[in-house]
NUPA-324039 format. One line per field, with one value per residue: x, y, z of N, C-alpha, C, CB in turn; residue in three letters. Coordinates in Angstrom, 1 decimal. Atoms other than C-alpha are relative to their C-alpha. Last residue first. Glycine has a CB too. Layout:
N
n_east	c(X,...);
n_north	c(Y,...);
n_up	c(Z,...);
ca_east	c(X,...);
ca_north	c(Y,...);
ca_up	c(Z,...);
c_east	c(X,...);
c_north	c(Y,...);
c_up	c(Z,...);
cb_east	c(X,...);
cb_north	c(Y,...);
cb_up	c(Z,...);
r	c(ALA,...);
***
This chain:
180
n_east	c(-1.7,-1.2,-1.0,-0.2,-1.2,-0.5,-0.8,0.7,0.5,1.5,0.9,1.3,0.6,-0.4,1.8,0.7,0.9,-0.2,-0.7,0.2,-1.7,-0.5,-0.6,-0.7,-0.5,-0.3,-1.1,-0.8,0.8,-0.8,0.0,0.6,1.3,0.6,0.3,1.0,1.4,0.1,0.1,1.8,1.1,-0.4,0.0,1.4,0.7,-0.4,1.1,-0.2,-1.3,0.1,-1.1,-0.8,-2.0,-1.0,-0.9,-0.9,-1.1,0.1,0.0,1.1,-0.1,0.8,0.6,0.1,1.1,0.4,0.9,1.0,0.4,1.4,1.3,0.4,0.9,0.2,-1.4,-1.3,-0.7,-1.2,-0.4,-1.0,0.0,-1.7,-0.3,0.1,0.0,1.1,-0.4,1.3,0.3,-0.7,0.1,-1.2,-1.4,-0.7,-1.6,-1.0,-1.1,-1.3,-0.3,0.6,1.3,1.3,0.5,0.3,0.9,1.2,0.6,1.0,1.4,-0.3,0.9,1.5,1.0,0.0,-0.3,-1.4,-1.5,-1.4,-0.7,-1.1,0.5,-1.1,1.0,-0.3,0.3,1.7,0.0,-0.4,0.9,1.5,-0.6,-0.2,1.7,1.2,0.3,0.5,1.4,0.2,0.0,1.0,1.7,1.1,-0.2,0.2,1.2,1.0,0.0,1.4,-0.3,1.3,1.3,0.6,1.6,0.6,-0.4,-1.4,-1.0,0.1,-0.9,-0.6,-1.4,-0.6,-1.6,-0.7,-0.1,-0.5,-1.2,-0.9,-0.6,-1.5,-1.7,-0.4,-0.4,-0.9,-1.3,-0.3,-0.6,-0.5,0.5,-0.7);
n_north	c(0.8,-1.0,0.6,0.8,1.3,1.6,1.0,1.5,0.9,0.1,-0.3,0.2,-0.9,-1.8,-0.2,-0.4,-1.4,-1.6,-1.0,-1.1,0.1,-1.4,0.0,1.2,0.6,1.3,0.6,0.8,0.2,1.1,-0.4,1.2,-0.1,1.1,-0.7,-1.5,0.2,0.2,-1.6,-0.6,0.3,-0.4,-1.6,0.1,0.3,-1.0,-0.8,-2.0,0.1,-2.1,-0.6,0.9,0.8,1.3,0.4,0.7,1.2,0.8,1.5,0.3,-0.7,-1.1,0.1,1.4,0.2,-0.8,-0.5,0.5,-0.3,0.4,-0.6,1.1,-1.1,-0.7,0.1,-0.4,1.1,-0.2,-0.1,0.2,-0.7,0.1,-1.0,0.5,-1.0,-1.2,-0.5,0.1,1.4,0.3,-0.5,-0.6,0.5,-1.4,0.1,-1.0,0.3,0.1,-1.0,-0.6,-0.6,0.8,1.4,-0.8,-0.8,1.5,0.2,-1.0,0.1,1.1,1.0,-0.5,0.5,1.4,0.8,-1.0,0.6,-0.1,0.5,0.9,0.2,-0.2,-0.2,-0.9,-0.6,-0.4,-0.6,-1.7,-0.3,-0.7,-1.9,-0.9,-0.7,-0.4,-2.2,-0.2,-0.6,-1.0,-1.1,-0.5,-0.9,0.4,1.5,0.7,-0.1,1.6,1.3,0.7,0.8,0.9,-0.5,1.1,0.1,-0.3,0.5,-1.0,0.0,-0.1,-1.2,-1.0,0.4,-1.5,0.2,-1.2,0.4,1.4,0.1,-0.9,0.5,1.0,-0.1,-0.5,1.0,0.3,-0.8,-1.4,-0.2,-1.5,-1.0,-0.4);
n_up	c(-1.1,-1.2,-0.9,-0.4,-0.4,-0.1,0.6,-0.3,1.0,-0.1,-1.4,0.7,1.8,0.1,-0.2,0.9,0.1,1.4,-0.4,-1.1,-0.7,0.0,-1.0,-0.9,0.0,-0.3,0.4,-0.9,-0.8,-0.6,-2.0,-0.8,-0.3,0.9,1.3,-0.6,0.2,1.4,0.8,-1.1,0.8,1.4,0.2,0.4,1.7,0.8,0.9,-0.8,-0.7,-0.3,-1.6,-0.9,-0.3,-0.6,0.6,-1.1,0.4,-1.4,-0.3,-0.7,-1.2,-0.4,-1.1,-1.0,0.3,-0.4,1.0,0.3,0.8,0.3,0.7,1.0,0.8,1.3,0.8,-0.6,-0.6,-0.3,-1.4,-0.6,-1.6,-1.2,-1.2,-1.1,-0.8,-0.2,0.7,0.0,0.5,1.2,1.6,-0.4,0.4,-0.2,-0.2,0.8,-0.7,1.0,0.3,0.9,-0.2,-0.8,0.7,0.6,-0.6,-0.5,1.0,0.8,-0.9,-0.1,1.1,-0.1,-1.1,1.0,1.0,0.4,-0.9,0.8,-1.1,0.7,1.3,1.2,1.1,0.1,-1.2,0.3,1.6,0.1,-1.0,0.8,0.6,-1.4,-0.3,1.1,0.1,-1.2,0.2,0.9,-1.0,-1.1,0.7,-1.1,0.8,1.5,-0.3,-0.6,1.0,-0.1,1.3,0.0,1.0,-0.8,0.3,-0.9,-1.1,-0.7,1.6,1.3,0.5,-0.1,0.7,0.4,-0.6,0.0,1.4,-0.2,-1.0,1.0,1.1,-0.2,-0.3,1.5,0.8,-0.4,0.4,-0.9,-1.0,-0.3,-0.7,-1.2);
ca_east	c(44.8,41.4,39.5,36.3,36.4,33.6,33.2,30.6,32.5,32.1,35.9,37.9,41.4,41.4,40.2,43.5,45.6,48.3,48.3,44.9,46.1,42.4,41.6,39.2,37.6,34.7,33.7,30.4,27.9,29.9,27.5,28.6,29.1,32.4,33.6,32.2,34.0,37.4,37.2,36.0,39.1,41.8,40.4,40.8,44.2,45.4,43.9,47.3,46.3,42.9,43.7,41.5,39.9,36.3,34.1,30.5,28.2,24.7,24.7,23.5,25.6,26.0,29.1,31.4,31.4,35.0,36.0,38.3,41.9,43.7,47.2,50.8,53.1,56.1,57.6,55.0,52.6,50.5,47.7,46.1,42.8,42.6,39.4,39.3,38.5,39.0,41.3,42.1,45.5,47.3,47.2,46.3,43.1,39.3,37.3,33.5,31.0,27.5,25.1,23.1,24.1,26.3,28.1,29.3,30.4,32.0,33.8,34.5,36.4,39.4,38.7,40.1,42.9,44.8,43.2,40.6,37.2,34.0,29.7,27.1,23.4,24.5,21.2,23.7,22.4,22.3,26.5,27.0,25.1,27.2,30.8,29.1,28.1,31.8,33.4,32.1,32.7,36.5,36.1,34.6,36.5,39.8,42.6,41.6,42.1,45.5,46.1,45.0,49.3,48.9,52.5,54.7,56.7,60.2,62.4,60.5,58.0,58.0,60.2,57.9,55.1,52.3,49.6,45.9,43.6,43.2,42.4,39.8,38.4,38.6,36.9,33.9,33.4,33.0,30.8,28.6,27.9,25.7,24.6,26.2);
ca_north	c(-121.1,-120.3,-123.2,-122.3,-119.1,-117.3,-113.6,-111.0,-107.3,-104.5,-104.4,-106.2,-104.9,-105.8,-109.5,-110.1,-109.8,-111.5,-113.8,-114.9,-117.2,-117.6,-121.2,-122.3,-118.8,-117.2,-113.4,-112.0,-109.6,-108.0,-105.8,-105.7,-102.5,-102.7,-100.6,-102.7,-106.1,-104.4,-102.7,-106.5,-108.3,-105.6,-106.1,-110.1,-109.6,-107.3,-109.2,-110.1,-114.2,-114.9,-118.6,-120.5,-118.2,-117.3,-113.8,-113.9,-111.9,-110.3,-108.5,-104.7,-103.8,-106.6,-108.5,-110.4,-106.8,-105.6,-109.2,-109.2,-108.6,-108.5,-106.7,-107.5,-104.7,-105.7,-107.6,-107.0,-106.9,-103.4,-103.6,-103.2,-103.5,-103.9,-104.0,-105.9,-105.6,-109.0,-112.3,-112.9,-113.9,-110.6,-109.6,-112.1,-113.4,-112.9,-115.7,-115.5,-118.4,-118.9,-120.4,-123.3,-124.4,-127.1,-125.5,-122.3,-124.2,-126.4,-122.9,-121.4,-124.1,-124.5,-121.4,-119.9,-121.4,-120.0,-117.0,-115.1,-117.1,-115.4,-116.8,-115.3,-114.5,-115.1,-115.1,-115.2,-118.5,-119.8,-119.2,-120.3,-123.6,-123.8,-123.0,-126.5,-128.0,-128.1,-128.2,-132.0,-132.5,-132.1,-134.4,-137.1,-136.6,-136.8,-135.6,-132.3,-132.2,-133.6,-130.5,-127.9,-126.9,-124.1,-122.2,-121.5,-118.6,-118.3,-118.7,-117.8,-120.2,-121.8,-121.9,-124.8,-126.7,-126.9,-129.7,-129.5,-132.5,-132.8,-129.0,-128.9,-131.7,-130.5,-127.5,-129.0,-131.2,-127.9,-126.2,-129.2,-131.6,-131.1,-134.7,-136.5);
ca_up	c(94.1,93.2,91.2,89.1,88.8,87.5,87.4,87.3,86.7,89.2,89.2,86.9,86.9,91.0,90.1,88.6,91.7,90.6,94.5,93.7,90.5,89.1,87.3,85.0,84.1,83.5,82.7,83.0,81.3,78.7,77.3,73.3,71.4,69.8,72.2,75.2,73.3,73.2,76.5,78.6,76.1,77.2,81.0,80.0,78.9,82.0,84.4,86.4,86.5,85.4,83.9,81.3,79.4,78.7,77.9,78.3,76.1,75.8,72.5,72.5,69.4,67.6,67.6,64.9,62.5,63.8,63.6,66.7,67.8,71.1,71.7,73.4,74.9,77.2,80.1,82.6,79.8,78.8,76.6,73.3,71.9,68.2,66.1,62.6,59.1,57.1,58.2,61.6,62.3,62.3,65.8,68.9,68.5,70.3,68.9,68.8,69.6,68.9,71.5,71.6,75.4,74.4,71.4,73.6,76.2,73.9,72.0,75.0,77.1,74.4,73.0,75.9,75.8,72.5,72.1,74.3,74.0,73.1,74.0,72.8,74.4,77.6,80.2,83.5,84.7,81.0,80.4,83.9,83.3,80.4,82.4,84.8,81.5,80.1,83.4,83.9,80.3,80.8,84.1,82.3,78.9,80.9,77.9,78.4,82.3,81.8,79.1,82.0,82.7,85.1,84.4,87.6,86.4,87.6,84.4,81.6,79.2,81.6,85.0,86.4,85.3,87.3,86.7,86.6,86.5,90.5,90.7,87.8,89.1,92.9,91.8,89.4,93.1,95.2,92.4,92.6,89.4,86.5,85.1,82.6);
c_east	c(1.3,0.5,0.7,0.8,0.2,0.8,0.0,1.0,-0.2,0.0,-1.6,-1.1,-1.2,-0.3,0.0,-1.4,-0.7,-0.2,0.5,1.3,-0.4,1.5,0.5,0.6,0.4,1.7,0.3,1.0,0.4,-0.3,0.6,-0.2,-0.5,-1.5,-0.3,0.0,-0.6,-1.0,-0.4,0.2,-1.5,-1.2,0.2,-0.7,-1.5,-0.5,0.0,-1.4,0.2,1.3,-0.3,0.9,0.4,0.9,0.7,1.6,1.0,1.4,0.4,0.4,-1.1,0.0,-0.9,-1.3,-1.0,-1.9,-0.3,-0.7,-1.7,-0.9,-1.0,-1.8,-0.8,-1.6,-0.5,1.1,0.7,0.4,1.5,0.4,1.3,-0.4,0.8,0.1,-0.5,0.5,-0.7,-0.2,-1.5,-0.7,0.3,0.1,0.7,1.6,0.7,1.3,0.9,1.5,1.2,0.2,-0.5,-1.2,-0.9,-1.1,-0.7,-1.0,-1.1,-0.9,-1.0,-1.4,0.0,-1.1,-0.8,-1.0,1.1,1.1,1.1,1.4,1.7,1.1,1.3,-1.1,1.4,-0.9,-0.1,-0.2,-1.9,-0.8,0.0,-0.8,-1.7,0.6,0.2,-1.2,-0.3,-0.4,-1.3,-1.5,0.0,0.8,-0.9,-1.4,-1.0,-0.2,-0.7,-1.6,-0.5,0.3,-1.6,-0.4,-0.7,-1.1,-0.4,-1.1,-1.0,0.0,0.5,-1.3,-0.8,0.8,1.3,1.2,0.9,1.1,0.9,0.6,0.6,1.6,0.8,-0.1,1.0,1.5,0.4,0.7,1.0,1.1,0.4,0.5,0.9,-0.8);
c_north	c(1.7,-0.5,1.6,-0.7,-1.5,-0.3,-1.3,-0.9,-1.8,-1.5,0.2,0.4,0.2,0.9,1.5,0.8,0.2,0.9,0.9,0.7,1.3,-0.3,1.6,0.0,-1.2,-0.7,-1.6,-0.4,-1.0,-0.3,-1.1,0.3,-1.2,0.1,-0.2,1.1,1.7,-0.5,-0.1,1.6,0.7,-0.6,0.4,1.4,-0.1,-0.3,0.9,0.9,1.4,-0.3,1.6,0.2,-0.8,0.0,-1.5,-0.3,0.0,-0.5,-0.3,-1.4,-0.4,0.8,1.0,0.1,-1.3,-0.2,1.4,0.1,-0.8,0.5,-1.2,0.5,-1.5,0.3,0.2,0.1,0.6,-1.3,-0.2,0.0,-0.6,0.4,-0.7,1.5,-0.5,1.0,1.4,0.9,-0.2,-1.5,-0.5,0.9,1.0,-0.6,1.3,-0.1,0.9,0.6,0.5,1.5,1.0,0.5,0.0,-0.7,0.3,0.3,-1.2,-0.8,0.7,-0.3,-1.4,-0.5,0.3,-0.8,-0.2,-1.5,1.2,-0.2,0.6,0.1,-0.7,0.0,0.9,0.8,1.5,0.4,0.4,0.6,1.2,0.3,0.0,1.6,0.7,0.4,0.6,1.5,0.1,0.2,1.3,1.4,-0.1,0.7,-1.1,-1.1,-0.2,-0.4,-1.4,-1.2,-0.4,-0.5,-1.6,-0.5,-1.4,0.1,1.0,-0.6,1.0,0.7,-0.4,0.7,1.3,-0.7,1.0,-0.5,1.0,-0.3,-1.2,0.0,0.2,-0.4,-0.8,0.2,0.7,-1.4,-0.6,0.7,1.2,-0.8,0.9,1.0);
c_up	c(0.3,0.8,0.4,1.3,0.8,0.2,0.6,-0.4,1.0,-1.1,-0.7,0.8,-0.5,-1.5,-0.3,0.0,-1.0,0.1,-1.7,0.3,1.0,0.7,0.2,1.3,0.6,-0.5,1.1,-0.8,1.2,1.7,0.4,1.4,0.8,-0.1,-1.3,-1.2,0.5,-0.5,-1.3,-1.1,0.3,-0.4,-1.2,0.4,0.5,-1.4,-0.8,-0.4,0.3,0.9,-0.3,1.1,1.3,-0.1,1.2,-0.6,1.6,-0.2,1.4,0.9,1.0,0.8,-0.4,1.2,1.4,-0.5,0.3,-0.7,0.1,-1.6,-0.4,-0.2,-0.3,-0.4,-1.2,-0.5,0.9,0.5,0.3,0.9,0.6,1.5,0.5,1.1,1.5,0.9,-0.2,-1.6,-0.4,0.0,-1.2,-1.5,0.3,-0.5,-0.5,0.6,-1.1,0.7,-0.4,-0.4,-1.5,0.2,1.0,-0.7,-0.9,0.7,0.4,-0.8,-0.6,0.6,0.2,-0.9,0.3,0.6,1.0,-0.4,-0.5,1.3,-0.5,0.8,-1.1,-1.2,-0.9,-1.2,-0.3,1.0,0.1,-0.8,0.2,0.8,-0.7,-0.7,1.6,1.1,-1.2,-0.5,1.0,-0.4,-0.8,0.8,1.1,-0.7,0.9,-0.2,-1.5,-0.1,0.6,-1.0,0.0,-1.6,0.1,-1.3,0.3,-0.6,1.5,1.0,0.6,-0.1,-1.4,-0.8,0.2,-0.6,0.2,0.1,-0.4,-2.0,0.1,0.9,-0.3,-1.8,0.3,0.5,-1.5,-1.1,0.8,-0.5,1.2,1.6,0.6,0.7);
cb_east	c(1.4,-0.4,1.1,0.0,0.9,-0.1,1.4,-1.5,1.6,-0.9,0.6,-0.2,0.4,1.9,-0.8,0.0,0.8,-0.5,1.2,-0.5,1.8,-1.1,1.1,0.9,0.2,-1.3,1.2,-0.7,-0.9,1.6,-1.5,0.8,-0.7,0.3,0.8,1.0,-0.8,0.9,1.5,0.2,-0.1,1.5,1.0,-0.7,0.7,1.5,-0.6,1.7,1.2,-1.7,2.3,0.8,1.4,-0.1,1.0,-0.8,1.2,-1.3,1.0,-1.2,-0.1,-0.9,0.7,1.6,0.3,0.9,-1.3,-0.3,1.1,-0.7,0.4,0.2,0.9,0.8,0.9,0.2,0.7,0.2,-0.9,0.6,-1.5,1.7,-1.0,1.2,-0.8,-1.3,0.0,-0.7,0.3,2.0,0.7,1.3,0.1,-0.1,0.6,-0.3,0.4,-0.4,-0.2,-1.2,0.1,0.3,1.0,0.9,0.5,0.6,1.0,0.6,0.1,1.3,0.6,0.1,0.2,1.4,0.3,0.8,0.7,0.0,-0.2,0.5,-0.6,1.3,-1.6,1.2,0.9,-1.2,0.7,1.4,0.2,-0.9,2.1,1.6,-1.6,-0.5,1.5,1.0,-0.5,0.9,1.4,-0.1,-1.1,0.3,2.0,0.8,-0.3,0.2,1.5,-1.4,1.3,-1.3,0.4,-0.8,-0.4,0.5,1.9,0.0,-0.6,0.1,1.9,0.5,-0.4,0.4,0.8,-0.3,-1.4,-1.8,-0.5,-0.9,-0.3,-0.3,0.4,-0.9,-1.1,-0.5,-0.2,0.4,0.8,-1.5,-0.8,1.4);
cb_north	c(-2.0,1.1,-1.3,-0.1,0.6,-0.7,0.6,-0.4,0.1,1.9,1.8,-1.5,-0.7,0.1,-0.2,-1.0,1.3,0.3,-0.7,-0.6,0.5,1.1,-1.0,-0.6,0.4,-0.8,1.3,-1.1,-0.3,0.4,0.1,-1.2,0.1,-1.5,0.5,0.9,-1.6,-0.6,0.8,0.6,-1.5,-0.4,0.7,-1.3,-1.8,0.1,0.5,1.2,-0.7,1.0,-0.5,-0.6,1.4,-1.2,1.5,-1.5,0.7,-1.4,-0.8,0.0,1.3,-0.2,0.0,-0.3,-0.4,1.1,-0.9,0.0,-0.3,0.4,0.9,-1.8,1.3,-0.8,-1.4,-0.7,-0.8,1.1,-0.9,0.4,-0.4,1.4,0.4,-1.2,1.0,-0.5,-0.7,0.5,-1.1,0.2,0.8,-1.3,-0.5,0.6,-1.3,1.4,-1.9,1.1,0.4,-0.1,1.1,-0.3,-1.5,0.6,1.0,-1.2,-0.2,1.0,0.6,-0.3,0.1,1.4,0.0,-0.9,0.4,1.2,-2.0,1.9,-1.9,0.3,1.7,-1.3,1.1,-0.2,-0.4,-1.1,-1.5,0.4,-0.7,-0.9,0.3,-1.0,-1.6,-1.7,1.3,-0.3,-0.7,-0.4,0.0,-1.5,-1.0,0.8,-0.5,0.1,1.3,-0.1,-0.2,1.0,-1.4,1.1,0.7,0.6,0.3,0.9,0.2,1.6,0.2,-1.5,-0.1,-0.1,-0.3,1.2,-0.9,1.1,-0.1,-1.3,0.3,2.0,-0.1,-1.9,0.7,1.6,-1.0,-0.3,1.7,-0.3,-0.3,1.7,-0.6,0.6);
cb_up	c(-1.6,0.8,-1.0,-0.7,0.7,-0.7,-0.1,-0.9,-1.5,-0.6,1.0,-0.4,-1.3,0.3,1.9,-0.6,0.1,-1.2,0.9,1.4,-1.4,0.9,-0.1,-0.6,-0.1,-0.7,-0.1,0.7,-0.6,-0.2,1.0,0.0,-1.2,0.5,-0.2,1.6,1.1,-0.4,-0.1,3.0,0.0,-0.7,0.7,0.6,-1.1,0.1,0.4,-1.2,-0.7,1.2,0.0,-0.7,0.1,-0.3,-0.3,0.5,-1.7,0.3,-0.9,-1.0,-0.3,0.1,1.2,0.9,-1.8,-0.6,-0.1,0.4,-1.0,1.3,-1.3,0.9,-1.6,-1.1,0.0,0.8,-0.9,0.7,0.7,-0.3,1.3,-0.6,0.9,0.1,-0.7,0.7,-0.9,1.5,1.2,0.1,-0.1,0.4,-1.5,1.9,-0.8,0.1,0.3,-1.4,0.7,0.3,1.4,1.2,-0.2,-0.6,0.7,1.0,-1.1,-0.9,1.5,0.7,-1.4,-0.3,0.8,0.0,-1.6,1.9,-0.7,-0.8,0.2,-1.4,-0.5,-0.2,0.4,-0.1,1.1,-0.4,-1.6,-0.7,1.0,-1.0,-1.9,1.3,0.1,-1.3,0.2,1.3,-1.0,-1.2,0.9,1.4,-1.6,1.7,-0.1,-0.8,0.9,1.8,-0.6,-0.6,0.0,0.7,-1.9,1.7,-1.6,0.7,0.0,0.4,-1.7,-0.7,0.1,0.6,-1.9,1.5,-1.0,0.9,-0.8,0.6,1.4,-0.2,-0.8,1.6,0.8,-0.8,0.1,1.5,0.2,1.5,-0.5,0.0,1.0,-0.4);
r	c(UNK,UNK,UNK,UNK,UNK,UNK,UNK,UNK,UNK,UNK,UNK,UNK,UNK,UNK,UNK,UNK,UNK,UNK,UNK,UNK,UNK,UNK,UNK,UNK,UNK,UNK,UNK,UNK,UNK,UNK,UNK,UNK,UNK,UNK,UNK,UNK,UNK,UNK,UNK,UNK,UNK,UNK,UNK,UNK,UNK,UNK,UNK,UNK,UNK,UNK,UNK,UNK,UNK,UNK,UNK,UNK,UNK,UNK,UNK,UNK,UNK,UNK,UNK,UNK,UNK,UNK,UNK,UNK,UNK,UNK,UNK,UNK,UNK,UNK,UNK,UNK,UNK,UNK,UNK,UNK,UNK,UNK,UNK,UNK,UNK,UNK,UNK,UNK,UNK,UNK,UNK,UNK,UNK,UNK,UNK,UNK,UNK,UNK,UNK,UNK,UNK,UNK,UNK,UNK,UNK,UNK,UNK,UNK,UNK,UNK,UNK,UNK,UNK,UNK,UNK,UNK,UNK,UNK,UNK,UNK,UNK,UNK,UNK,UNK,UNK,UNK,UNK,UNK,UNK,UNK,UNK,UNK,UNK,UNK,UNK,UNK,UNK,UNK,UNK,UNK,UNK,UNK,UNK,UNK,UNK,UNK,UNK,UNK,UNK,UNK,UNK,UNK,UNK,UNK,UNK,UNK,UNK,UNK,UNK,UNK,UNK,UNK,UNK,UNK,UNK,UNK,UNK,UNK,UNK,UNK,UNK,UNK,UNK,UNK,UNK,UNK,UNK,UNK,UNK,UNK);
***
């Protein structure tokens, strides 16, 4: 497969998307990617279009935020020869970990990560699938930085412009495929 334009990665990602209303609460709009999964041409479109990223930016490793994030991370990660760390939710990782907690609109929820997983110094790119308020991938940019990593860009599939995520992430390098 050859590397496609960034206009054509966003109609994929925009043609392979579905919304699904009121879930998982009434009034939320939630950006379904599973079509775009189950399309191995359009899914390994934005594969080498996030790897391209990943070598434009000189990543050294690559870390998904849990559940979706790992979805695009870890292939990314694979394609361009670079290892792959998974940020989890609390309690699912085994060993000594680092926490970074944050605030929800409707409550409290927290990020975990090997406390060993990153050198200090390491090049890294975090991934997920939707920037929506920026509240989890601001928690994942604090929780790599005190750790020791330089978090050198962040990439996602799809931003939701009216959350306002960007705002949390100021000076930071980010990728978004599709903004809607």
């Amino acid at each position: 497969m050859g590397l496609i334009t960034p206009g054509q990665v966003r109609d994929l990602v925009e043609a392979h998307c579905r919304d699904i209303p009121d879930f998982p609460t009434p009034g939320v709009i939630f950006k379904d990617i599973t079509p775009l999964l189950a399309d191995s041409y359009a899914f390994g479109q934005v594969i080498e279009y996030l790897s391209d990223f990943l070598e434009r930016v000189g990543c050294e490793l690559v870390v998904g935020i849990e559940a979706r994030g790992f979805i695009v991370a870890a292939p990314a990660a694979f394609h361009t020869g670079l290892g792959f760390v998974p940020l989890r939710k609390p309690g699912k990782l085994p060993g000594v970990t680092l926490r970074e907690s944050y605030a929800l609109e409707y409550g409290e929820a927290a990020l975990e990560m090997h406390e060993d997983a990153i050198r200090p110094g390491t090049r890294v790119v975090i991934m997920d699938d939707v920037l929506a308020t920026g509240g989890t991938a601001a928690a994942a940019a604090d929780l790599l930085e005190r750790a020791g990593a330089k978090v050198i860009g962040m990439s996602f599939l799809i931003e939701l412009a009216s959350l306002a995520g960007r705002a949390k992430l100021p000076g930071r390098d980010l990728e978004c495929i599709w903004t809607t």
